[in-house]
Each structure stands twice: as structure tokens, then as C-alpha cells.
N, C-alpha and C positions, 0 to 999 in steps of 0.2 A: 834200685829195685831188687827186690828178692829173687832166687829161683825157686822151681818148682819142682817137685822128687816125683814122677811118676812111674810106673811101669820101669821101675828097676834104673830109671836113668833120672839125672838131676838136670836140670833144662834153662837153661839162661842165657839173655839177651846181652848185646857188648855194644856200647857207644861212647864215645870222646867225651873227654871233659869240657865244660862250657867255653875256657880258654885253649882247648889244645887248637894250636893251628899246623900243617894242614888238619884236616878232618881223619880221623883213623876210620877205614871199612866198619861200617856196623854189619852185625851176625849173631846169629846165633848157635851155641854150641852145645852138645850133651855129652853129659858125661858117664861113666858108669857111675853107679851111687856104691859101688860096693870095692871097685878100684882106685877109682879116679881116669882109668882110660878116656880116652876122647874118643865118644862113640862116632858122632858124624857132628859136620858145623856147614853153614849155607848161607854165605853171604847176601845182605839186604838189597845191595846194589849189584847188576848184571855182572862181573869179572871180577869181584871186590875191591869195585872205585870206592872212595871217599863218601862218608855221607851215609845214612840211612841208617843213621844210631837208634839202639831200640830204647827207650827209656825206661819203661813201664816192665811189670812181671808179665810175662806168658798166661794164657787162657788154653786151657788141655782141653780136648773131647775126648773122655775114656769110652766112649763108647764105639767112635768111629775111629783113635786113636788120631787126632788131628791136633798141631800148636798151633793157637794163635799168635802173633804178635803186633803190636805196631812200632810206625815207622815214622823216622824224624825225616827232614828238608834233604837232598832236595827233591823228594820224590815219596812225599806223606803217603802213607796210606795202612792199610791192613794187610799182613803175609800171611796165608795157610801152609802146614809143612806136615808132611807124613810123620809123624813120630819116630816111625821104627827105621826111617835112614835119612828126613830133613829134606828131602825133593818137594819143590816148590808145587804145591797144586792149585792156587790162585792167588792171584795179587790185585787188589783193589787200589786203583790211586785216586785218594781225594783232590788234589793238585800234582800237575806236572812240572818240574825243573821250578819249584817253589823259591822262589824271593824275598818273600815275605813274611820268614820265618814263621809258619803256620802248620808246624810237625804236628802228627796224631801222637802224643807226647800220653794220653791214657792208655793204661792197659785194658784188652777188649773185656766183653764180660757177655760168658755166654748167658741164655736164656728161653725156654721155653713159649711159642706161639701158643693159640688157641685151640689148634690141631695138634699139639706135641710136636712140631717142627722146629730145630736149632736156629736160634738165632745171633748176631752177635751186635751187642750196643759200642758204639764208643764214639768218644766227644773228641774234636780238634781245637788248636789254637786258632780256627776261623771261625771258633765262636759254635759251631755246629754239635749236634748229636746224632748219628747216623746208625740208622738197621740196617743191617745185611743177611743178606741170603747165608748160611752157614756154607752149607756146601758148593754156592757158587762164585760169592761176593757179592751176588747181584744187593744193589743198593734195592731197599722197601722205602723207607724215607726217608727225611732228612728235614730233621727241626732246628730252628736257628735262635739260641738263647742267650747268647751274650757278645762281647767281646772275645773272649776264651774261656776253653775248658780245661783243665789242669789234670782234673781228676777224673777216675772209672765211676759211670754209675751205681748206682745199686739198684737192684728189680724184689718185688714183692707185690702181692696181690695184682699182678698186670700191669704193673705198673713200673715206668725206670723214675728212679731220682737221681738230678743230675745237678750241679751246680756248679754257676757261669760267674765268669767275671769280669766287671766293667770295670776298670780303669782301677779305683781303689774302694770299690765294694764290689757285692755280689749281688748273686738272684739265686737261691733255692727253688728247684722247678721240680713239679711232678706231670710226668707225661706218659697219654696211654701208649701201653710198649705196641702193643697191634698197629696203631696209624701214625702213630704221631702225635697228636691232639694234647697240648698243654691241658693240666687238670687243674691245677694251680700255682699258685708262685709266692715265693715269698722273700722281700728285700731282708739282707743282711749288710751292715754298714762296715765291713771290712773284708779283704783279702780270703780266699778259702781254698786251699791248695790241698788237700786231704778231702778221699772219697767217704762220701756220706755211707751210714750204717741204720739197718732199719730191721728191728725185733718186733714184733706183737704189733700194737697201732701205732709204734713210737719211730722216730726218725733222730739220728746222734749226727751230729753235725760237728766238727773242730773247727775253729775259726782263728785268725789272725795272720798278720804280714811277716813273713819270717824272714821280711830283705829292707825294711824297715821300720820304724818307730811305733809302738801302739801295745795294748795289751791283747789278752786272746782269752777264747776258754772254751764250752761247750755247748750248744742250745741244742734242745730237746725238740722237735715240731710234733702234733697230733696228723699222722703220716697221710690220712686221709682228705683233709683239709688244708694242711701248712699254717695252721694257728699255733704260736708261738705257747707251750708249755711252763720251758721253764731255760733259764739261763746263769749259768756257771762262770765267774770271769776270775780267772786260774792267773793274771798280770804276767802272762807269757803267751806264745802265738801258739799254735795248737795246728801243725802240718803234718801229720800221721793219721791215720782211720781209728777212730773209734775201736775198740773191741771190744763184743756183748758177751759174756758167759752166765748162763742163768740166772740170776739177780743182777748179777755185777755188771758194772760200766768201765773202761780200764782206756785211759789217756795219758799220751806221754807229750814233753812239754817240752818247749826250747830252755826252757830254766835246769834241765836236766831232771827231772824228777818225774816220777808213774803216777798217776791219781788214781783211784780204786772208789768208784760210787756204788752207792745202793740204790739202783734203779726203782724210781718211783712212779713211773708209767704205768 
């Protein structure tokens, strides 16, 4: 995952490699962005036991100065940190002393209520998409759309887009961000590890298996309905986020190569 530069300090999460055994302390640490000093770092796990790798980039509140982050096995969940010295101000856990490999393995993604109130979405490998109270944790709901979530949503007109995956396809879902309430859904027949991107009425999806056989490329949805526009097969898998700039569509590929579209939404 990448880091984040804010408020004069660069802010990134630390977790073990998928073979490293034992488990290395996940944490995370900040840096100065202008020395490299280690400003403050605050371990995932109580005493920094094992375990509680953060995978995902960080989610900032510059307004209340707060880092999200999530958190892998064995003790999933969502960590709030003061920015300006990393002291824990809530911890949400979606499972305790996890088993079952079922880490909040997406980065959170804040968002705006219907009252201007923070919010924060994020999906687990239980399949789940969960609100949370910004400032408290407190869980708003909890929608259950696949086997696993991979990826961060994306929000636009009140809406999150999220995309689950069953075994070896998906489901593209669009859900009201206020309650929960699926808007609609729409099947895609392989792997989708990259969080969707959504400009104007349009929805960018990257699609394909990037730990098996198969081609990949990019489908377009009409964002309000999830009727399929238009579809792109790039014969490589496509596990990075879309990026939209003004006209442009910009996808990078497991075949090594950048694609550059002229969005026609």
C-alpha cells in the first residue's frame, strides 16, 4: 500500500509478508516528510505482539486530524489515531482472536452522512461492508455481499460501490451509504482485487485473477443502475484502481504496461 503525506508528516502502515513466519508487529509509523525523523509509531497489537498487519493505505481526517487504518488476523478491525503523536482513540473489532483468516484487509474510506457527519466504509474478508460512527466506531451497519472484500469502496452521489467476491467471480454492488440497502448489483465473471472508481454517472472497474490463469481488462457500469456500458479486455489481469483525470482513464496491467483511454461516458 502506499503512504500518505499530510500535515508535514508521511504516514504508513507495516505488515509481514504473506510467508513471513512468525508474524512481524503490525504498526504504524510517521515520519517527518521533510527529514525523515520517526515522528511517533503505535502498535496494532496491545504490547506489539504479532499479528495486526495493516495492509491497506491510511484514511486522514484533516479536519479533526484523525488516521484511519485497518487491521489484519488476529484481531480484524478498524484503528483511529491522533495524527499529531498516534495515541489510540478507538478501536473497533469486527472479529476477536480471528481464525479464519478474515482481516479488514481494505483501506477505510471516509464519507459524508446526510447531516454532514464522518463517516467511515470498509469491507472484510467475511464478506461484509461496514459504517462506522467516525468519531466513535460505533458500527451504523453492516451489509453482507460476498464471500470477501479485497478492496476500499468508492462513494458518490450517497451512494458506496463495493465489490465482493465469490470464489472465482464477483458481484459489483451499489449500496445506500445512509442504511445500507443494496441499490443494485451487478455479476462480473472473474476475480476483482482493485477498488472501483466512479466520475460523472460512470463507474471504472479493473477486473482479473492476478494468482491465476485468465485475461483481465476494464468494464465501464452506468453508476446509477449497474448496466454494463462498455468493456475493455487488456489479456492481462487489471489489480490496481482505475485513475480518472479529466477526459482520461489511466490503467496499469500485469503485462507491465499503462493504458491511457478517452473516456466516453
Amino acid at each position: 500500500s502506499s503512504p500518505i503525506v499530510v500535515g508535514g508528516l508521511v504516514v504508513i502502515g507495516v505488515a509481514s509478508t504473506l510467508s513471513e513466519k512468525p508474524k512481524i508487529p503490525g504498526e504504524v509509523i510517521a515520519f517527518d516528510a521533510a527529514t525523515g525523523a520517526q515522528r511517533w509509531r503505535t502498535w496494532s497489537e496491545p504490547g506489539g505482539a504479532p499479528g495486526g498487519g495493516i495492509w491497506s493505505s491510511p484514511a486522514v481526517d484533516t479536519t479533526r486530524g484523525v488516521v484511519y487504518v485497518g487491521i489484519g488476523d488476529p484481531d480484524d478491525g478498524v484503528q483511529a489515531l491522533d495524527l499529531r503523536d498516534g495515541h489510540v482513540l478507538w478501536r473497533w473489532r469486527s472479529v476477536l482472536h480471528d481464525i479464519a483468516d478474515t482481516d479488514i484487509g481494505s483501506g477505510p474510506l471516509l464519507y459524508p452522512d446526510q447531516r454532514g457527519q464522518m463517516r467511515i466504509a470498509v469491507g472484510g474478508k467475511d464478506g461484509g461492508i461496514y459504517s462506522l460512527d467516525a468519531q466513535s466506531g460505533r458500527v451504523l451497519w453492516h451489509t453482507h455481499v460476498g464471500d470477501h472484500v479485497f478492496s476500499s469502496p468508492a462513494f458518490a452521489r450517497g451512494t458506496l460501490y463495493v465489490v465482493a467476491v465469490l470464489i472465482r467471480r464477483s458481484t459489483s454492488w451499489a449500496i445506500d451509504a445512509e442504511t445500507g440497502t443494496p441499490r443494485w448489483q451487478h455479476a462480473i465473471p472473474t476475480i476483482v482485487y482493485a477498488s472501483p472508481a466512479t466520475v460523472g454517472q460512470a463507474l471504472y472497474i479493473g477486473e482479473g485473477n492476478a494468482f491465476g490463469p485468465g485475461d483481465g481488462g476494464v468494464e465501464v457500469l452506468e453508476a446509477t443502475t449497474g448496466k454494463r456500458l462498455q468493456y475493455t479486455n487488456l489479456l492481462s489481469p487489471v489489480t490496481s484502481s482505475p485513475a480518472v483525470i479529466t477526459s482520461w482513464l489511466y490503467v496499469g496491467a500485469h503485462d507491465g504496461n499503462l493504458y491511457a483511454f478517452v473516456r466516453s461516458d
